[in-house]
N, C-alpha and C positions, 0 to 999 in steps of 0.2 A: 504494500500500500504506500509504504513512503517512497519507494521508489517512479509510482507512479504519478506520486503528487511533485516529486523532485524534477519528472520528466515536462507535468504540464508547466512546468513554474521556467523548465527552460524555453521550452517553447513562445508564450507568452514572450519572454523577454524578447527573444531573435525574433518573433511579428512585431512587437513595437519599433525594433531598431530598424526593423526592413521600411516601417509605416512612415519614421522620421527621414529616412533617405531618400525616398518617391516623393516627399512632402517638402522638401526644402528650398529654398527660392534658390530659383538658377540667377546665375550673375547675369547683368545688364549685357547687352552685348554694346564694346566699345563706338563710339562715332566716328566717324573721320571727320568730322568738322571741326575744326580750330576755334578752340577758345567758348564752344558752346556745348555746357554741361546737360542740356536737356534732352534726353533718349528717349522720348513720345515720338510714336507709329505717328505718320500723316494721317490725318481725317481721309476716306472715300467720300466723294464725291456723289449726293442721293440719288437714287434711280430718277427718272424721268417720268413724269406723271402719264398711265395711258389714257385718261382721261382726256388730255389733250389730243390724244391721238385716234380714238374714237371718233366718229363724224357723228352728226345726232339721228341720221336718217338709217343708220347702221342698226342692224336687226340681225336676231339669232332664234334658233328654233327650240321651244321648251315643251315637255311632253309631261306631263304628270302621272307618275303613276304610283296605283290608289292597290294597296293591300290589307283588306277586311279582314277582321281574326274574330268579327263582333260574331254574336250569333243570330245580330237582325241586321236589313238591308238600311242600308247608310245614302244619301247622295249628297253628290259633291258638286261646288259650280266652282269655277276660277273667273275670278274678275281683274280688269288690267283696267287701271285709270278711270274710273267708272264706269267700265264698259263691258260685256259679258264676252269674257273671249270666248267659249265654248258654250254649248249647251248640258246641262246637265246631266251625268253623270250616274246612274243607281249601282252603286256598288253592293251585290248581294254578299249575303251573308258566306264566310270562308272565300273569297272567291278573289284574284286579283283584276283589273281594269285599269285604264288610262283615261288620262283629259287630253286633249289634242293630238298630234301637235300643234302649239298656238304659234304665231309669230309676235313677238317681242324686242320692243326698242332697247338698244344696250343702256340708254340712259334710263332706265325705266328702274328706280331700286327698290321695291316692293310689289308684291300681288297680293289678291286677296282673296283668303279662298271660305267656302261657305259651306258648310256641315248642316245637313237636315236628319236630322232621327226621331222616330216615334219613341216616345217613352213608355216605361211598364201601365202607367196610369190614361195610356192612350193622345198623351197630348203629343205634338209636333211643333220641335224646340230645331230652331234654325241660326246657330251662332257663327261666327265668322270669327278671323285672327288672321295679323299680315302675314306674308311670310320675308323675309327680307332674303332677296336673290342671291348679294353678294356673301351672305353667311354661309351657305351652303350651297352654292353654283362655285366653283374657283375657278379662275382664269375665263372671263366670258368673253368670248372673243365674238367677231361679226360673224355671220354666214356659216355659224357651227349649228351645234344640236344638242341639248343638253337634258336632263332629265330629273328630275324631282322625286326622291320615295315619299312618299306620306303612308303611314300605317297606323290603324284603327283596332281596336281592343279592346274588350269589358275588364274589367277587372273588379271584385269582392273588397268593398272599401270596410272599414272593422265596425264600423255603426249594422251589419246586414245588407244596407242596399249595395245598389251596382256603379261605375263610372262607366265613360264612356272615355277612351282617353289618345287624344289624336297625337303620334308624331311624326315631326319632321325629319328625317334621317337618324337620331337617336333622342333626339332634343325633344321634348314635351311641349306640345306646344297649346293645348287645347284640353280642360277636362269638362264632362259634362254627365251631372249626377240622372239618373236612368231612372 
C-alpha cells in the first residue's frame, strides 16, 4: 500500500512539472527595428462589408421545410414583408412537407411564419414568430437556394397538459399550451 501511494505521489509531481513547462511564457521574439521596444503583431485590416456588395434587386431561393412529430395536423403560412409568399401549408400529423420555394430579396432580414393548430378544447389558436434569416441561413449569397428546418412536437408539460413547441433548427422558437 505505501508503495502504491509512494508511486501516485511520484507521478503527481512529474504531471505538474510537465503542466508548468507547456505553461510557461515563451520569450518575445526579438524586432529588428532600432530603438523600438514594442513587439505588438500589426492590426489586420477588417473584412469588407458584403452588404455593400449585394445589389438590393439581388434575390435567392428559400424553401421551408416543415417536420411534424405532433400527433395532430398543424399549418403553416410564410409571410415576406407583409405579403403571403406561399399559400398554406397543412402539415399532417408524423408527416414531413415544405413551403415553396419562395423567392426572397437578400436585403430582406426577417420572415414571418404563422402556426395554426386546433386545440384539445377544440378552439383554433393561430400564433406567429419572426424568424431572422441571417441567424440560421449562413453565407446568403444571390441566385443560390437555401432551406429552412422548422420542427413541430407535443411534448407533456408537469402541470398534465400538452405544448405544442415549434423549432427552428435546434433553437425554440414558439410554445403553445394545447
Amino acid at each position: 500500500m505505501a508503495k502504491l501511494l509512494c508511486f501516485v505521489a511520484v507521478l503527481l509531481v512529474a504531471s505538474a512539472i510537465l503542466a508548468e513547462a507547456h505553461t510557461a511564457p515563451a520569450t518575445p521574439p526579438t524586432g529588428s527595428k532600432s530603438g523600438s521596444k514594442s513587439t505588438a503583431a500589426p492590426v489586420p485590416a477588417p473584412a469588407p462589408s458584403v452588404r455593400g456588395l449585394i445589389k438590393k434587386s439581388a434575390t435567392f431561393s428559400l424553401k421551408c421545410i416543415i417536420h411534424n412529430l405532433a400527433d395532430r395536423s398543424l399549418t403553416f403560412k410564410l409571410v415576406i414583408q407583409r405579403k403571403d409568399a406561399a399559400k398554406a401549408v397543412v402539415a399532417k400529423a408524423k408527416q414531413w412537407t415544405a413551403i415553396g420555394p419562395v423567392t426572397v430579396g437578400c436585403k430582406v432580414p426577417v420572415v414571418q411564419l404563422y402556426v395554426t393548430v386546433k386545440t384539445n378544447k377544440g378552439v383554433v389558436v393561430t400564433k406567429s414568430f419572426p424568424v431572422k434569416l441571417a441567424a440560421f441561413l449562413k453565407n446568403i449569397v444571390p441566385k443560390s437556394s437555401k432551406a429552412l428546418v422548422v420542427t413541430a412536437s407535443e411534448v407533456k408539460s408537469l402541470l398534465g397538459g400538452k405544448k405544442l413547441v415549434i423549432k427552428v433548427g435546434r433553437k425554440v422558437e414558439l410554445s403553445v399550451k394545447l
